[in-house]
N, C-alpha and C positions, 0 to 999 in steps of 0.2 A: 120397709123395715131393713135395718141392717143385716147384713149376712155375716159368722161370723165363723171364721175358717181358720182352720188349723193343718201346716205342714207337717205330715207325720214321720216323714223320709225323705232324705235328701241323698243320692250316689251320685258322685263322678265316675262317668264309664270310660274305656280305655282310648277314646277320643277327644279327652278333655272335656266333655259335654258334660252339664249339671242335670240330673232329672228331679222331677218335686211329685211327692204325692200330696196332692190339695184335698180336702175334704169337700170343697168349693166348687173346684175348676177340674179336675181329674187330675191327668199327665199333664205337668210342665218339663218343657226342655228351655235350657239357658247354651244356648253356641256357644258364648262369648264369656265366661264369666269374670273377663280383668274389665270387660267396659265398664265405663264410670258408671251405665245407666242401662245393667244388661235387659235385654229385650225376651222374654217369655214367650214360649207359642206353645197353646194349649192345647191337649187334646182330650175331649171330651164324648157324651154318646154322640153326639155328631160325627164325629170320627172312629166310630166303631169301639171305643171304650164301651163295656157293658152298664158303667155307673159313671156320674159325675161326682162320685165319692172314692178317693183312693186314700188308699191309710201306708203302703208300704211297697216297695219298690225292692228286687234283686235282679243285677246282671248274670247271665251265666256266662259259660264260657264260649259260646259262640255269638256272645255280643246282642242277642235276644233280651228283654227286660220282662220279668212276671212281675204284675202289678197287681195286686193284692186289693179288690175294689168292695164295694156295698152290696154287691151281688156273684163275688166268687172272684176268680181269678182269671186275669186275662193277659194273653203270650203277646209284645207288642216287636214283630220282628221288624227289624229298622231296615233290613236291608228293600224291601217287599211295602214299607209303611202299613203293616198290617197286622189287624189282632186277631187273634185266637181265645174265643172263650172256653173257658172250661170249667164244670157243674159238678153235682153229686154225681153222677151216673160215671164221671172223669175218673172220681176216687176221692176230688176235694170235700174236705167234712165239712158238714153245714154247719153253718155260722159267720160270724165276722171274724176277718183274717188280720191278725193284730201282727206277726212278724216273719222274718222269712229269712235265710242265711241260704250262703252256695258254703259245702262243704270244702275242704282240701281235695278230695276226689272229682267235685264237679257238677255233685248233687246238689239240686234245688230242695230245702225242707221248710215249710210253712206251719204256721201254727196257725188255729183257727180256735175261737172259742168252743168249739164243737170236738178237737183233736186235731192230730197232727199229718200230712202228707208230704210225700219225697216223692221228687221227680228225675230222673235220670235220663241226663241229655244225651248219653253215653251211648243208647241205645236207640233203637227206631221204634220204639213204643212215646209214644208220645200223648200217655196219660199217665197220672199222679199213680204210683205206687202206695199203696197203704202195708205198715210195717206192724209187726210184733215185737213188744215190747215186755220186760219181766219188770215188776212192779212192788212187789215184795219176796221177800224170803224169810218163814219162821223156822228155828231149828228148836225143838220139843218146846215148842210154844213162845217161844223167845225171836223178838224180829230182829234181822239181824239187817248193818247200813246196808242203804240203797237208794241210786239215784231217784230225787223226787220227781222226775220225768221219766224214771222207765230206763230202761237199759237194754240192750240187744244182746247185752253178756254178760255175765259174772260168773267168776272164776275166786279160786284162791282160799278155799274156806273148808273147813273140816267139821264131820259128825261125830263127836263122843260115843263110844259104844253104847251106854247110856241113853242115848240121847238118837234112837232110829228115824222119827217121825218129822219127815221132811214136809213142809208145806210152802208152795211156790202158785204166786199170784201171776197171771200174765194178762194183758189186754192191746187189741190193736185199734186203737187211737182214733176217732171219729166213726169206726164202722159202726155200720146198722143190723139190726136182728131182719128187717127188712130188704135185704143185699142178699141175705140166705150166710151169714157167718156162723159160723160154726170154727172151731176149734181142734185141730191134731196135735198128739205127742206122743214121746217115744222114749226109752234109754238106751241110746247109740250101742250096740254091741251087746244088747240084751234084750231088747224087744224085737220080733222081727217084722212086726208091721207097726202101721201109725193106729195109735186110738185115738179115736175120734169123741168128742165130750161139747157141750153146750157151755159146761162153767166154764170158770173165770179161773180156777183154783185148783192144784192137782196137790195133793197127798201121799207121801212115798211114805211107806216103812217096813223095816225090817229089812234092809237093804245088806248083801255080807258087806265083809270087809273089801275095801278095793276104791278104785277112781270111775267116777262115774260122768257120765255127760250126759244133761235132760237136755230135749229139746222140744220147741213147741212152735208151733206156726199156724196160721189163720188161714181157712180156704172161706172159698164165697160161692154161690152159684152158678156165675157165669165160670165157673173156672179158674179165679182168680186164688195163689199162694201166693203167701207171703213168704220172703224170708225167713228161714229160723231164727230165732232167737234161744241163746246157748245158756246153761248154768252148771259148771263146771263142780266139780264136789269132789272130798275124799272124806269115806267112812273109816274110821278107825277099827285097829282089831283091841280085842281083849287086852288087859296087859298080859295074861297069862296066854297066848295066843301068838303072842313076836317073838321073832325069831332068836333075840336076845335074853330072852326068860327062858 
């Protein structure tokens, strides 16, 4: 029967080289790609690929390639010809890995049908960071924009004296209730420790007047925190309350 395969990713890495994510064949590399009739050499489980399905291909910045396969993701270091797999237990969220970008900073981020993982090459950890992300924001029941992917900050936004009753969604992206996640927050310069909460959803109100900073971040069992994630606010005072009245 025919086979019928689809290129999901194509990168030119900083040595001219074409790479191909086949659903077919795995990793293609193209040396050549001005010859009339460039020549392909594939690397597949044979070659330490973990799937002969790849859907997406990023370089980082030390010239390493994360290839995004049917069975998670896998580090193909050129200089070594060698792969590195990397699982749930990595930090990559289960499912299929449909895209993956290197940031301006250097960071690897992948998406997976399951949620999202960052890898920083920057560092000598050399497994997937899982992040926290704010997800909504209602102010007295009213949602107010926010990125449909989550955000790691929002700032710029005011409470009506009226209007006390903060409600802020957060979530970190592919983790498991099976990892041991759990959830802390805080208000920078008024809480003096972290509360710790199972939800998704924290509720302020009655907050005075003044500038406030939430923050919220994901720990796991092995020890694992995530970054915070920030939401920046100012409560208004009364108008009979300023200093101008």
């Amino acid at each position: 029967p025919p086979v019928y395969e689809t290129v999901g990713s194509i990168v030119a890495d900083r040595q001219g080289r074409l790479w191909l994510a086949s659903t077919a064949h795995g990793l293609g590399r193209i040396d050549d790609p001005q010859a009339a009739v460039p020549a392909i050499r594939w690397y597949g489980k044979a070659d330490g690929l973990s799937s002969d399905t790849a859907w997406m291909i990023v370089e980082d910045l030390s010239g390493d390639l994360f290839v995004g396969t049917g069975r998670g993701v896998d580090r193909f270091d050129l200089a070594k010809d060698r792969f590195t797999h990397y699982s749930a237990d990595d930090g990559v969220p289960r499912g299929e890995v449909w895209g993956g970008l290197r940031d301006r900073s250097g960071r690897i981020w992948l998406a997976t049908t399951d949620g999202v993982a960052r890898f920083d090459a920057r560092t000598d950890d050399r497994h997937f960071q899982p992040v926290t992300v704010i997800t909504a924001i209602r102010v007295a029941g009213m949602p107010l924009p926010t990125r449909a992917d989550g955000a790691q900050r929002v700032d710029g936004f005011t409470v009506q004296p009226g209007d006390r009753r903060l409600e802020i969604d957060f979530v970190s992206p592919g983790a498991q209730t099976a990892d041991g996640l759990r959830y802390q927050h805080q208000l920078a310069g008024v809480d003096r420790d972290w509360t710790t909460t199972d939800a998704r959803t924290v509720a302020l109100a009655g907050a005075a007047p003044g500038n406030y900073r939430f923050l919220v971040r994901a720990v796991f069992a092995d020890g694992t925190v995530t970054d915070p994630a920030a939401v920046e606010f100012t409560v208004l005072a009364p108008v009979w309350q300023r200093r101008w009245f």
